[in-house]
Every structure is written in structure tokens, then in C-alpha cells.
C-alpha positions in Angstrom: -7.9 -144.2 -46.9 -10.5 -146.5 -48.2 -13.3 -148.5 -46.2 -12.3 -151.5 -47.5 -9.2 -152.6 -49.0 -8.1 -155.7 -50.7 -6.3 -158.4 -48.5 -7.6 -157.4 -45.4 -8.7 -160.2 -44.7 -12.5 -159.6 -44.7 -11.7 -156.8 -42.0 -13.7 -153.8 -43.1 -12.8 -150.1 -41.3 -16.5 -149.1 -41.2 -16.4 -146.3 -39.1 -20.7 -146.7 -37.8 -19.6 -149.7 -35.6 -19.2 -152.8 -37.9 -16.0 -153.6 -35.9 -16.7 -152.6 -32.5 -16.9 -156.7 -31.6 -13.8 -157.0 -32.6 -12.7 -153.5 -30.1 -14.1 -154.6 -27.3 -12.3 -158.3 -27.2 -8.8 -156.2 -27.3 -9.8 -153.6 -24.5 -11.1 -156.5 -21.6 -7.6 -158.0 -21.8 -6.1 -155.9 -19.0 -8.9 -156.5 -17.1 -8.3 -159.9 -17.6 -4.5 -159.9 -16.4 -5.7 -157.7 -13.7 -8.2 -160.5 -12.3 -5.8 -162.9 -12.7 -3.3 -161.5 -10.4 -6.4 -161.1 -7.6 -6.8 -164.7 -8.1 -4.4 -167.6 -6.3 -2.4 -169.1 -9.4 -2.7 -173.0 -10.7 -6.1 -175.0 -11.1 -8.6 -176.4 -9.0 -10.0 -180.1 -9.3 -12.1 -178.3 -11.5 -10.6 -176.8 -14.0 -11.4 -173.3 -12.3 -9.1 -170.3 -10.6 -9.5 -169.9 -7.3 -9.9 -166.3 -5.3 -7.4 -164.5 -3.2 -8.6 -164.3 0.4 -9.4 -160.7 1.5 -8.6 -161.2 4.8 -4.9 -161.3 3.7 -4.8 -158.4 2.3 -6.6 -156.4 4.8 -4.3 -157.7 7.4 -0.9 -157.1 5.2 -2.7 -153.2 4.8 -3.3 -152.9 8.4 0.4 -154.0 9.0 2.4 -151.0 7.3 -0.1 -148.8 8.8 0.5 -150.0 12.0 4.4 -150.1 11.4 4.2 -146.7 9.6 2.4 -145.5 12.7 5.2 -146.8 15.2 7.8 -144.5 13.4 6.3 -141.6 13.0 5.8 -141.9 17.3 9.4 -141.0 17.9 11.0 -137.5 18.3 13.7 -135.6 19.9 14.3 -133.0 22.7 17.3 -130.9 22.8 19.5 -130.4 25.8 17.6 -126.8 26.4 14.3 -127.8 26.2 11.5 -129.8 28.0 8.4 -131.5 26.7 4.8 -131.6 27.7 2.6 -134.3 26.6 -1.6 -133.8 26.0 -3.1 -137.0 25.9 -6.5 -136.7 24.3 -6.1 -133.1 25.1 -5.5 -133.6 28.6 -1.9 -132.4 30.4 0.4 -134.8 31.5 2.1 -134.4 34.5 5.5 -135.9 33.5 7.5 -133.6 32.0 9.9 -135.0 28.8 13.5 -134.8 29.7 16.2 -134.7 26.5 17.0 -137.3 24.5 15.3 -139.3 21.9 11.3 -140.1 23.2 8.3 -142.1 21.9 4.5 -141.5 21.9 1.4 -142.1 20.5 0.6 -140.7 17.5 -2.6 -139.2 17.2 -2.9 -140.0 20.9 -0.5 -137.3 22.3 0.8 -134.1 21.1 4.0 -133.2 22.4 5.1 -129.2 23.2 9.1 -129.0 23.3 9.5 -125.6 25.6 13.0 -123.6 25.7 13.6 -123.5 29.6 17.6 -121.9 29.8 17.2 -119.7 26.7 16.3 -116.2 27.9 13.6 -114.1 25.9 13.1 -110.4 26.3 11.0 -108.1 25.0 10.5 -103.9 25.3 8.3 -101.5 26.6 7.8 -98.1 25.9 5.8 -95.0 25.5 5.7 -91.2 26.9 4.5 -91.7 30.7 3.7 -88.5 33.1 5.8 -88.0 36.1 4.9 -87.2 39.7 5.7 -83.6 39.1 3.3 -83.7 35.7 5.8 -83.6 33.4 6.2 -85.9 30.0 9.2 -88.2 29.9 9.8 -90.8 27.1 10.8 -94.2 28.8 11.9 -97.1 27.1 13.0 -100.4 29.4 13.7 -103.8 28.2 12.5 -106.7 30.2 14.2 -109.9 30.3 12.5 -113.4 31.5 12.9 -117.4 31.1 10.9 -119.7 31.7 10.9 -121.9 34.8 7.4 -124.4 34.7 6.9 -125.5 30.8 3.4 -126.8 31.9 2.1 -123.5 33.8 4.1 -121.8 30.9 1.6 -123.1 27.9 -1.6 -124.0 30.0 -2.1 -121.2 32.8 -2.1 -118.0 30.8 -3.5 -117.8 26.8 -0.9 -115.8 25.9 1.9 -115.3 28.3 4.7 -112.5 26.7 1.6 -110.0 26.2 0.1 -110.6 29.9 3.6 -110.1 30.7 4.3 -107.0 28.5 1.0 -105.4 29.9 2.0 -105.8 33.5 5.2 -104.6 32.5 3.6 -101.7 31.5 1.8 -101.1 34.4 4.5 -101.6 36.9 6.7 -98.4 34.6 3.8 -96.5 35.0 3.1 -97.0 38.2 6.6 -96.1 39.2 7.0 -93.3 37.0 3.8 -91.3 38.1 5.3 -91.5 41.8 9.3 -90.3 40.8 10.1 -87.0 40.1 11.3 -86.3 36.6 15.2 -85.4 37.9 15.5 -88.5 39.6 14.3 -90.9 36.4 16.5 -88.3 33.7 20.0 -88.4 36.7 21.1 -90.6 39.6 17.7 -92.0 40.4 17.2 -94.9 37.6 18.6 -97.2 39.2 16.6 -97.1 41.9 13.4 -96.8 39.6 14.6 -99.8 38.4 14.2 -101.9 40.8 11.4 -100.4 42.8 9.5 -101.3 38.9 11.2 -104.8 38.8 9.5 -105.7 42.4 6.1 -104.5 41.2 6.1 -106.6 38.4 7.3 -109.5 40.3 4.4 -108.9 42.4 2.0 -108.7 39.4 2.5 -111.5 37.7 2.7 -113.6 41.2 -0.9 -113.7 40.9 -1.2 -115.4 37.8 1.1 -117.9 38.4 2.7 -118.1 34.4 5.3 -120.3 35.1 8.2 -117.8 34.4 11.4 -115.7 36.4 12.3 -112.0 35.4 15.9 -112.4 34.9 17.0 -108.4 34.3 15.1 -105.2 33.7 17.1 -102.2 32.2 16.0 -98.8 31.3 17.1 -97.9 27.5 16.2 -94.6 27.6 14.6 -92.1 29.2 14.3 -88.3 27.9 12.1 -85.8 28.3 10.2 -84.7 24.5 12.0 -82.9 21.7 10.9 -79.7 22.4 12.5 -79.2 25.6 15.4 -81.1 24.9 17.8 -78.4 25.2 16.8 -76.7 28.0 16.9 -80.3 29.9 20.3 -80.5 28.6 21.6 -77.4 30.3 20.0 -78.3 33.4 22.0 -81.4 33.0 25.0 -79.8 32.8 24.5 -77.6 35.6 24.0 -80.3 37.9 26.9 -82.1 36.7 28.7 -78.9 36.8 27.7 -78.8 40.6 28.7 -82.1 41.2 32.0 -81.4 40.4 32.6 -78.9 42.1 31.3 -80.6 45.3 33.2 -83.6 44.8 36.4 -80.9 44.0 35.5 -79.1 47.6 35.6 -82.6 49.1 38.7 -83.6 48.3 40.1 -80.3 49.1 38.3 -80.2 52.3 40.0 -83.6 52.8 43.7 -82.4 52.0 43.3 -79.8 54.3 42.4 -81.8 57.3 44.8 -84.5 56.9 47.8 -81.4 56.9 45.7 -80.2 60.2 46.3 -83.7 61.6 49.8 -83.8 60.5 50.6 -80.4 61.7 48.7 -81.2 65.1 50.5 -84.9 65.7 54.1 -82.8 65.1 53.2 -80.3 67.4 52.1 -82.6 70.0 55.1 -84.7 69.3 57.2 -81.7 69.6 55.4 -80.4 73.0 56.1 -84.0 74.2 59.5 -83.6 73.7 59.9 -80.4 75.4 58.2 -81.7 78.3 60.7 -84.6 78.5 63.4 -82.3 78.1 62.5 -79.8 80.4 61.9 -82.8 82.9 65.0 -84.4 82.2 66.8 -80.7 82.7 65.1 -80.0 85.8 66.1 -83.4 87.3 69.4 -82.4 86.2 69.1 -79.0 87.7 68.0 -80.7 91.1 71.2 -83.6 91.1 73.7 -80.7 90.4 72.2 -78.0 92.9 72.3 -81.1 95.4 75.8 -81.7 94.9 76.4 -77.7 95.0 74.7 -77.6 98.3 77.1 -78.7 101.0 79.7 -76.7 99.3 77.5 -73.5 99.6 76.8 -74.2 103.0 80.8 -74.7 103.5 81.6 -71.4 101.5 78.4 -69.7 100.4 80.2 -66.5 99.0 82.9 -68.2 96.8 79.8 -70.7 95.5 77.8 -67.9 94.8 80.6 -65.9 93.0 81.5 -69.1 91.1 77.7 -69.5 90.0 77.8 -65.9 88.8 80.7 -66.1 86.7 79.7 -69.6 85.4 76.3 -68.0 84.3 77.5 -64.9 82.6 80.3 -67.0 80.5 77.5 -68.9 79.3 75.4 -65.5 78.5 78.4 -63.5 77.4 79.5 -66.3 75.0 76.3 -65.7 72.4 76.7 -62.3 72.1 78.2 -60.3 69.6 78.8 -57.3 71.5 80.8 -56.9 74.4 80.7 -54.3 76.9 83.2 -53.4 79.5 82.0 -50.6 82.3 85.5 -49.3 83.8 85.7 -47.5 87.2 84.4 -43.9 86.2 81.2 -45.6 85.5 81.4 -44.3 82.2 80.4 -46.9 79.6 83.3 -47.7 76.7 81.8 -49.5 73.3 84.6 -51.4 71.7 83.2 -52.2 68.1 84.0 -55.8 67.7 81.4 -56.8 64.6 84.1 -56.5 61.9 86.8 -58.4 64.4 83.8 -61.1 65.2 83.4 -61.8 61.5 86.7 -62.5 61.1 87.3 -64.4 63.6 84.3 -66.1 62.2 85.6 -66.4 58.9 89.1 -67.8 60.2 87.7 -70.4 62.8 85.2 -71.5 59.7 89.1 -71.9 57.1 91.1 -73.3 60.5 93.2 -69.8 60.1 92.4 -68.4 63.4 95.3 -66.6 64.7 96.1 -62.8 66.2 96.6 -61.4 63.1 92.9 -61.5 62.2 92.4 -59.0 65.0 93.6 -55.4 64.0 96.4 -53.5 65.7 94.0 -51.2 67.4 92.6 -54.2 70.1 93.6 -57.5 71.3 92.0 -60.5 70.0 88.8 -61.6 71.8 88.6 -64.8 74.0 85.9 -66.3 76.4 88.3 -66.5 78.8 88.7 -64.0 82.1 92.0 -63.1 81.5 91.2 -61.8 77.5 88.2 -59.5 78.9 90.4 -57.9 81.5 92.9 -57.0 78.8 90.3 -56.0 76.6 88.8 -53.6 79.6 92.4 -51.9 79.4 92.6 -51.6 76.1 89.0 -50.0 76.4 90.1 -47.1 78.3 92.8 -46.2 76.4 91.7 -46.0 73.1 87.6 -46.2 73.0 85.7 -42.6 73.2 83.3 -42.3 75.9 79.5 -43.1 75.4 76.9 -41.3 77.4 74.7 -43.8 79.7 71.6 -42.4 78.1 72.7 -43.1 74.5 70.2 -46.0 72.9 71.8 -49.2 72.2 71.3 -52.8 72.0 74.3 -54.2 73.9 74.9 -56.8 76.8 76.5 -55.8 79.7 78.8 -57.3 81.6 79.0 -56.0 85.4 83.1 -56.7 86.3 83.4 -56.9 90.4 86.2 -54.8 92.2 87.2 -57.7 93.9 87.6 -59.6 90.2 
């Protein structure tokens, strides 16, 4: 492109500065705008533009920083929290309840603290036992927080003060407890012999927290002796069983004790009452027998006799009949008691069921003195000195 061309005007492109009068005119108009908009519009008396006052501006400035400030002042607390306010870096009593709040920016800082959420944490390790044995222990510990302010402000760093005391109050109760009781039936009791010495730990420090629960996870003795733990285990299980088995039985066998005692004291009750009752009887009817003895004692007495021995004579099953050569006559009346038996029990009974060879058999005083008969005449003779189990029956001259 040349330096000069024709038309231009006189306008030369000479690039060592032969126009730069001509660049800086077009480059100050911007500046120019610019001052007029910092400067109030119209015409003086004059002729001149007059300035816009500073003091405006500053004020409009200080305005949206003061209204921007305002804003940012406001924040929320939820329904499970609480705040705490540092002024300047000094606590505030008052504690922020939920809702929608305003402070001070830049003035106080606000700590929103979970108070009804509970947080937990574990502990564990391998801890020696009183009997100096190694057991692994693993027990989860479970707080919330009750004081926001004593929470952030009393203690640097309250969950690992709490996890070391935690720590301490396990091994504490560990090293005193015997390794069956903390493997078996004693854990719960471990558990809240170690929940009371951490309670009484962190009392002194004054954290601003509650232990809610503190559960054992695990507890096992090391890898190596697992097995043999295991057998041990199931031994005392084993045991157990069969203790609680005995128990139970021991249990059954006393309540049938008491239930066969109560019946046989209920039964010896009832004998006595019947025995009473009878012997009242006894005494009524030998009353009422007296003046009739004392009237006609030998009739009374044979009547008694008789009376007594129907009564005898009538459960036997043998009957025995002792004639006047003293020589005693067996009449073998089991088969003619059956069926007598066995007619009475099909309503048949009649003197057929007796054979031809004796008379049928009645309770009554004429039917033994026609059995005696029959006895002598066709019954062989038994020797007195033959063994037998028999009743006998003693028949009176005078009968």
C-alpha cells in the first residue's frame, strides 16, 4: 500500500508519526463522554459544565453496602438444632431457638448445634483381663448432646476426649473381669459397670453431653485360640442345659409328690370321717341293742352271731360245713359259684345251673342246712390236718 495516495485529501499514512495529531484527537473522545457523565448536565451562567457532587455518590455507595449488609444478617435454624452466638468472639448467653433469626454480620458468628440427633462412635482394641488373658473388645458408644454452649466452648475437641475416656472406662473394667464372664453371661453386667465409669469420667469435664446407650459388638478371645474357646463354649452351654433339663425334672417330680401327698391326705381324711361316722353308728345301734340284751342276753347274743357270720360267709367262695362226727366235708362249689355268677350276671339264675349232685347255694339258713345234708351223703371225708384255705362255719346243736 503506498504512503501517499491520490485523493486522500492531503492525509499522508507516514508510519514515523506524521499523523499521530490526528490519533490522539480520536482516542480522548471516550474520555470525554466519560467526564461528561461525572458532570451535572445543562450550562451554567457561564457557559461552563458543572461537577457532580461526591458526597452523593459516596452516600448512594454506602447505601447498598449497608442494605447488602442487612440481608446477608438473616439465617435459619432447624427444628433439631440450636444456635450460639459469639459476639466479637465473646459467647452469648442466649441460646437461638428455630426459626428464621437475624444478626450482625461481621459482628456475630452463629454455631447451629444438632441437640436430638444422636451421634455414636466405637472403640476397640485387644485389652488384658483380670486373669491375664487377651480378649478383643469392640463396644459402640452412643451420646447427644444436651448444653450447645458447654458442647463447643468447654472442651477443644469433645468426641476424642470422649472416645479416650471411653477407652479408659473398657479398660478399666476389663482388667478387673474374668475372661468367662466378658466372652458368656457376664457382658451385660460389664456393660454397665463400664457405662457408670464413663459417666463418672466425663462428669468432671463438664462437655455438655448425655450417654444415651453403650453396647458391646464383640468380644473374642485371638485367632489362635479360637477353637479351643469354642469348645469350652459349648461345654458350658452343654452344662447349662442339662441343668436347666434337671430343673424341670426336679420340678415335675415334686409337683406329682404334692399331688400324690394332697390325695393321700384327702383320702386319710375320708377314712377318718368314715370310721367316725361308723363308730357313731356302731354306738346308736349297740344303744338300741342294749336293753334288749339285758332283757334276753342269750337270744341277742345268738342273733349277733348269726348276723355277723352271714355277713362273713356271704364273701366267700368256699363253704364249709363240719357235721356231727367232727369230721370236716369239702363240697367243691367254684365251678357251681361261677355259674351262678355267670347266670345272675345274663338274669338266667335258676336250679338248673346247679348240677344234680348238690342243691343250689343260698345265703339263707335253711339252704346251708340242706347243703350240710347233702354233705354227708355224698362228699368224701377230709382229714383235719389236710392244708386248705377255707372258711369255716361253726353250726350250733341247738341251730
Amino acid at each position: 500500500m503506498a504512503w501517499n495516495q491520490p485523493g486522500n485529501n492531503g492525509q499522508n499514512n507516514d508510519p514515523w508519526g506524521n499523523n499521530k495529531q490526528k490519533t490522539n484527537q480520536s482516542t480522548t473522545k471516550p474520555f470525554d463522554r466519560f467526564k461528561k457523565i461525572l458532570h451535572k448536565g445543562g450550562n451554567n451562567h457561564s457557559g461552563g459544565v458543572q461537577p457532580l457532587n461526591l458526597s452523593v455518590i459516596a452516600l448512594i455507595i454506602l447505601s447498598v453496602i449497608i442494605v447488602l449488609w442487612f440481608f446477608n444478617g438473616f439465617y435459619t435454624i432447624n427444628q433439631s438444632q440450636r444456635g450460639v452466638v459469639t459476639r466479637f468472639g465473646q459467647v452469648q448467653q442466649k441460646i437461638i431457638e428455630p426459626g428464621l433469626n437475624w444478626s450482625p454480620p461481621l459482628i456475630d458468628k452463629v454455631y447451629p448445634v444438632d441437640i436430638k440427633g444422636t451421634r455414636s462412635f466405637n472403640v476397640q482394641g485387644f485389652m488384658v483381663t483380670a486373669g491375664e488373658n487377651l480378649v478383643f473388645v469392640e463396644m459402640n458408644v452412643q451420646y447427644r448432646v444436651t448444653n450447645p454452649i458447654k458442647y463447643l466452648f468447654n472442651v477443644t475437641n469433645v468426641e476424642d476426649s470422649l472416645r479416650q475416656a471411653a477407652d479408659s472406662a473398657l479398660r478399666t473394667e476389663i482388667g478387673s473381669s474374668q475372661m468367662d464372664d466378658i466372652l458368656t453371661s457376664g457382658r451385660a453386667d460389664l456393660e454397665n459397670r463400664t457405662k457408670e465409669g464413663l459417666i463418672r469420667i466425663i462428669s468432671h469435664y463438664d462437655m455438655g453431653i448425655t450417654i444415651v446407650d453403650l453396647n458391646f459388638q464383640s468380644a473374642r478371645p485371638p485367632e489362635e485360640v479360637q477353637d479351643a474357646f469354642n469348645d469350652a463354649i459349648k461345654a458350658r452351654e452343654d452344662r447349662e442345659r442339662e441343668i436347666n433339663k434337671a430343673n424341670a425334672d426336679k420340678v415335675q417330680l415334686q409337683q406329682q409328690a404334692e399331688g400324690h401327698a394332697a390325695r393321700i391326705l384327702a383320702d386319710a381324711n375320708a377314712y377318718k370321717i368314715k370310721v367316725e361316722l361308723e363308730a357313731q353308728g356302731d354306738v346308736a345301734r349297740f344303744e338300741k341293742l342294749l336293753p334288749e340284751y339285758r332283757q334276753a342276753p342269750e337270744i341277742t347274743r345268738e342273733r349277733l352271731y348269726l348276723e355277723t357270720m352271714e355277713k362273713v360267709l356271704s364273701a366267700t367262695n368256699k363253704v364249709l360245713v363240719n357235721d356231727q362226727s367232727n369230721n370236716l366235708m369239702v363240697l367243691p362249689l367254684d365251678q357251681l359259684l361261677k355259674n351262678k355268677s355267670f347266670n345272675q350276671t345274663q338274669g338266667l339264675v335258676s336250679d338248673q345251673a346247679v348240677p344234680n349232685s348238690a342243691p343250689a347255694l343260698n345265703n339263707t339258713n335253711t339252704d346251708r342246712k340242706v347243703l350240710s345234708d347233702h354233705v354227708k351223703t355224698s362228699t368224701p371225708v377230709i382229714n383235719n390236718n389236710t392244708t386248705r384255705t377255707t372258711t369255716t362255719t361253726r353250726t350250733n346243736s341247738s341251730r
